[in-house]
C-alpha positions as CSV (number, residue, x, y, z in Angstrom):
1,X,88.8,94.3,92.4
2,X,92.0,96.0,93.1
3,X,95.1,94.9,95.0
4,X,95.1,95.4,98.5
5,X,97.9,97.1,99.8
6,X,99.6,94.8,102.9
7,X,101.2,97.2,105.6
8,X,103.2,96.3,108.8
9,X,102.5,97.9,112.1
10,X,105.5,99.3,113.5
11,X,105.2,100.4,117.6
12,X,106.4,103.6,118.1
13,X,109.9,102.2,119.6
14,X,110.2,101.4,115.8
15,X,109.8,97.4,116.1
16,X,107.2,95.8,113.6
17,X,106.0,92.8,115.6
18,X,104.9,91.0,112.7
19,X,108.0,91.4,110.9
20,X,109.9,90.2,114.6
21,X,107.5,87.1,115.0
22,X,108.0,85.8,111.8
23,X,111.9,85.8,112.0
24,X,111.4,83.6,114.4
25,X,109.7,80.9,112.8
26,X,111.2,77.5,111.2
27,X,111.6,78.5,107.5
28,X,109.0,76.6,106.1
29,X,106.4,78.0,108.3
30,X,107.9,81.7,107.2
31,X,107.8,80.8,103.3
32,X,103.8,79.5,104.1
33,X,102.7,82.6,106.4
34,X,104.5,84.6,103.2
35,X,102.3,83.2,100.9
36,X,99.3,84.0,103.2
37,X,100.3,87.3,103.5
38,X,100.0,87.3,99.3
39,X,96.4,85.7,99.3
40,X,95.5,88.8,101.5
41,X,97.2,91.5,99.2
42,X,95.6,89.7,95.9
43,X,91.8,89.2,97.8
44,X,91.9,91.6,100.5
45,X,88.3,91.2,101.7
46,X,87.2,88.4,99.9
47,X,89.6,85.9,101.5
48,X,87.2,83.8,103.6
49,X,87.8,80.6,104.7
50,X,89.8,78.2,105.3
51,X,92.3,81.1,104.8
52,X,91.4,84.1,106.8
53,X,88.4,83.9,109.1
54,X,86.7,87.6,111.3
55,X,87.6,87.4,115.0
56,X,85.6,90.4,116.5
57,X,85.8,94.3,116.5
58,X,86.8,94.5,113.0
59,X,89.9,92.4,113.8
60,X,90.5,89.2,111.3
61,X,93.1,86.2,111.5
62,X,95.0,85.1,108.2
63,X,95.6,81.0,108.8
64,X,98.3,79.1,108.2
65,X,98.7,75.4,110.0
66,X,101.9,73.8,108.8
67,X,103.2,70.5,110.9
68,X,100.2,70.2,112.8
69,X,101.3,74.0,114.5
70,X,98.6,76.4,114.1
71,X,100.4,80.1,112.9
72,X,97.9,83.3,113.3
73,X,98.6,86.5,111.8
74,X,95.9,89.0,113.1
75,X,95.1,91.8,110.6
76,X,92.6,95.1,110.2
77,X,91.7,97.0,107.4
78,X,92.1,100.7,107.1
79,X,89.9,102.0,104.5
80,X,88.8,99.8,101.6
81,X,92.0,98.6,99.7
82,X,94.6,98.4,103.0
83,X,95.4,95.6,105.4
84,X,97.5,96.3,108.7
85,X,99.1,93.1,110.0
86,X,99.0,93.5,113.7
87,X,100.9,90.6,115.0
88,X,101.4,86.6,114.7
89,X,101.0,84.1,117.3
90,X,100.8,79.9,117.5
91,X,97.9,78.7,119.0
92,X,95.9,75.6,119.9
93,X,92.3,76.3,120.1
94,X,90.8,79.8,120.0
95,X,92.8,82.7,119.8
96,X,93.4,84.0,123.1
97,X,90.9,87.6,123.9
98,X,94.4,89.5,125.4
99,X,95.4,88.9,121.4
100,X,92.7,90.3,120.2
101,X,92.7,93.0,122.2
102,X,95.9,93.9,121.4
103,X,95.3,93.8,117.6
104,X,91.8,96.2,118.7
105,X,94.7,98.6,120.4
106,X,96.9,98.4,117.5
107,X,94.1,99.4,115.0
108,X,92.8,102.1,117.4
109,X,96.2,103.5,117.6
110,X,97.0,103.5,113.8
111,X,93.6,104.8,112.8
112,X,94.7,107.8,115.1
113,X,98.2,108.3,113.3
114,X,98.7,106.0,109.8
115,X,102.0,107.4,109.2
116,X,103.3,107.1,112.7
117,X,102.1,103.5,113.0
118,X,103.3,102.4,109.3
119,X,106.5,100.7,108.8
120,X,108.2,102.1,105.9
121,X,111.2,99.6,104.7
122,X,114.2,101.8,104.5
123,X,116.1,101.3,100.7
């Protein structure tokens, strides 16, 4: 199977909200939601459960509960060996539909324009 390749989203006012979310987290919680993000790029599509779990619409949640805080990162693929990391949110309960739907934007937007919608870190 090969790697998957892990992209960020950036909006087109050049944030990356998955890269601005996690900033934002305690450290420990960044280091754990890092590690995720490495079980996706190694399995891609065969990380199930407990680790990654299919929301709706093609849309999938990598999760990471640290502290008794549940951390979300929602993701799509695009093609077989690629996985766009929308956004991350903390939730209790079921992630919210408004979240959803904005990963469901995000994918229909990138899907229209890869390179515009790809964050490319600068060297």
């Amino acid at each position: 199977m090969p790697q998957t390749i892990v992209v960020f989203f950036q909006e087109t006012d050049g944030s990356i909200p998955t890269l601005d979310w996690l900033r934002i987290l305690p450290q420990k919680a960044q280091d754990k939601c890092t590690v995720k993000i490495e079980r996706l790029a190694a399995l891609g599509h065969e990380l199930r459960r407990p680790e990654a779990d299919y929301l709706r619409d093609k849309i999938y949640e990598l999760r990471i509960g640290l502290w008794g805080v549940n951390y979300r990162i929602l993701y799509f693929f695009y093609g077989d060996c690629t996985a766009i990391l929308s956004h991350g949110i903390v939730k209790e309960g079921q992630v919210p539909p408004k979240e959803i739907d904005k990963a469901i934007d995000r994918r229909i937007r990138f899907e229209s324009d890869p390179e515009m919608y790809t964050y490319q870190r600068k060297s």
